[in-house]
Legacy VTK file of the C-alpha trace (Angstrom):
# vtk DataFile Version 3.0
C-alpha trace
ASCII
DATASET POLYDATA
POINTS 65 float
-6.543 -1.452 11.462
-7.238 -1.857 7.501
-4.850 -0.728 4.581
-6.700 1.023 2.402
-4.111 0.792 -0.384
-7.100 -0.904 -2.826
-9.044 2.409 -2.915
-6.065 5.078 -3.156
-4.240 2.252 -5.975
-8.225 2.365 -7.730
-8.340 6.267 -7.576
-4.969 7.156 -9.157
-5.427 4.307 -11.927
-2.261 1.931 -10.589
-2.055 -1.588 -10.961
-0.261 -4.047 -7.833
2.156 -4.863 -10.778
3.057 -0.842 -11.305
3.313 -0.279 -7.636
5.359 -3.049 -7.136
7.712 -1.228 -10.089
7.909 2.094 -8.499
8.247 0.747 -5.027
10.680 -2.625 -5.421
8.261 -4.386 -2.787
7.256 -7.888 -4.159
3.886 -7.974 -6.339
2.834 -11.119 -3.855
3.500 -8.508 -0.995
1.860 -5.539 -2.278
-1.514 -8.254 -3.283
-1.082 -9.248 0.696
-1.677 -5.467 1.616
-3.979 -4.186 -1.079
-6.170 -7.334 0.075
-5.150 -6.856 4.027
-4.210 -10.651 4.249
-1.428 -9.544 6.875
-1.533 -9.607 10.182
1.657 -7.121 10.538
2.907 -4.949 7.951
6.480 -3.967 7.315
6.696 -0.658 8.880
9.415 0.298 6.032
7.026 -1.212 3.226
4.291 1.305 4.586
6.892 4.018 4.007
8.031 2.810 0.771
4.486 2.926 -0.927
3.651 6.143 0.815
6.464 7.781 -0.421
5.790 6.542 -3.993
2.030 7.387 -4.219
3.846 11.345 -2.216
1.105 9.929 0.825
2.802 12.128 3.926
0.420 10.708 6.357
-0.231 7.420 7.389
-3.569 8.659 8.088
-4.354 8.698 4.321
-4.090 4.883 4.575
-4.976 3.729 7.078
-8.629 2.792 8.156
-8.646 2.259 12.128
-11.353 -0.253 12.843
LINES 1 66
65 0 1 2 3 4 5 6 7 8 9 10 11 12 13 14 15 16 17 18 19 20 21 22 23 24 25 26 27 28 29 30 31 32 33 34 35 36 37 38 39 40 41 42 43 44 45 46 47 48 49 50 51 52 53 54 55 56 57 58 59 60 61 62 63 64
C-alpha cells in the first residue's frame, strides 16, 4: 500500500508545513507519509489529514500496490 498524500498535497497547492498546521500532526510525520518512509501509519493520523483535506474515503489515498 502507498500514501498518495504527495499528489493530492501537489494538486490543492499545500505545503507539509500547512498540513501539519491544519492537522496538529508533526511536520517530520507528515514528510514520513508524503514520502511513504513508514512501514505503519497511525490509523488516527490517516483520519486526521483526511478530514482536513474533507477526503471521505480512504480510497482517495491510498494506492494499493
Amino acid at each position: 500500500m502507498r500514501i498518495k498524500l504527495k499528489e493530492v498535497m501537489k494538486e490543492r497547492g499545500l505545503t507539509q508545513l500547512k498540513l501539519a498546521e491544519m492537522t496538529g500532526i508533526r511536520q517530520a510525520a507528515i514528510s514520513e507519509i508524503v514520502n511513504n518512509r513508514r512501514d505503519t501509519i497511525n490509523k488516527s493520523h490517516l483520519e486526521t489529514i483526511c478530514k482536513a483535506l474533507e477526503i471521505n474515503d480512504f480510497n482517495e489515498i491510498l494506492e494499493w500496490e
